[in-house]
C-alpha positions in Angstrom: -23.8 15.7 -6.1 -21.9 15.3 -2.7 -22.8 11.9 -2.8 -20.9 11.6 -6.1 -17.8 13.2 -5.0 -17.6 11.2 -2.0 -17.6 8.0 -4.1 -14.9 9.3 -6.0 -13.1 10.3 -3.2 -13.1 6.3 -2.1 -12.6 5.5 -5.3 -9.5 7.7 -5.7 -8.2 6.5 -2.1 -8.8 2.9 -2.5 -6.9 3.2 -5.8 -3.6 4.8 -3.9 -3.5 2.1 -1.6 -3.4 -1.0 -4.3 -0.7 1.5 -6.0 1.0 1.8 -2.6 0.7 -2.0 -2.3 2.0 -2.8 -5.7 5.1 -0.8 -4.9 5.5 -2.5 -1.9 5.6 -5.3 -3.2 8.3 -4.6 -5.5 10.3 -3.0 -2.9 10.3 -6.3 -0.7 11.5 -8.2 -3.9 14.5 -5.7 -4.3 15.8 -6.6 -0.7 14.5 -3.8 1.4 13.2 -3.8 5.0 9.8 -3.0 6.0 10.2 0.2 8.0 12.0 1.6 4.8 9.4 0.0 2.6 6.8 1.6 5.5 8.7 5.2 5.0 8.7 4.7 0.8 5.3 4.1 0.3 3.3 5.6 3.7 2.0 2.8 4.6 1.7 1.1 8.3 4.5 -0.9 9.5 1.4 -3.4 10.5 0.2 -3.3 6.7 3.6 -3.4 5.0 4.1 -6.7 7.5 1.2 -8.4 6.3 1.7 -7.8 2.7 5.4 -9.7 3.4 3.6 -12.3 5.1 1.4 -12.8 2.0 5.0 -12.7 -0.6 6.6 -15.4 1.6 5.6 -19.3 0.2 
């Protein structure tokens, strides 16, 4: 059973960060910068940089 809930513990984490990305995502195409996109969604400055990276062509 505690092998269950740990799965869906992952699960449920791995899920919040692809949300958080998501919104990222949106946020960069709204204009904003990434320590406020960084302070919106949680995420690292390091992580929130690397999702821009992957947005620009």
């Amino acid at each position: 059973m505690e092998a269950r809930l740990l799965d869906k513990r992952r699960e449920g984490i791995a899920e919040g960060e692809a949300n958080a990305n998501i919104a990222a995502k949106r946020l960069f195409s709204m204009g904003l910068s990434v320590q406020d996109i960084a302070k919106a969604t949680s995420l690292p400055i390091e992580q929130v940089e690397a999702l821009q990276a992957e947005q620009q062509p």
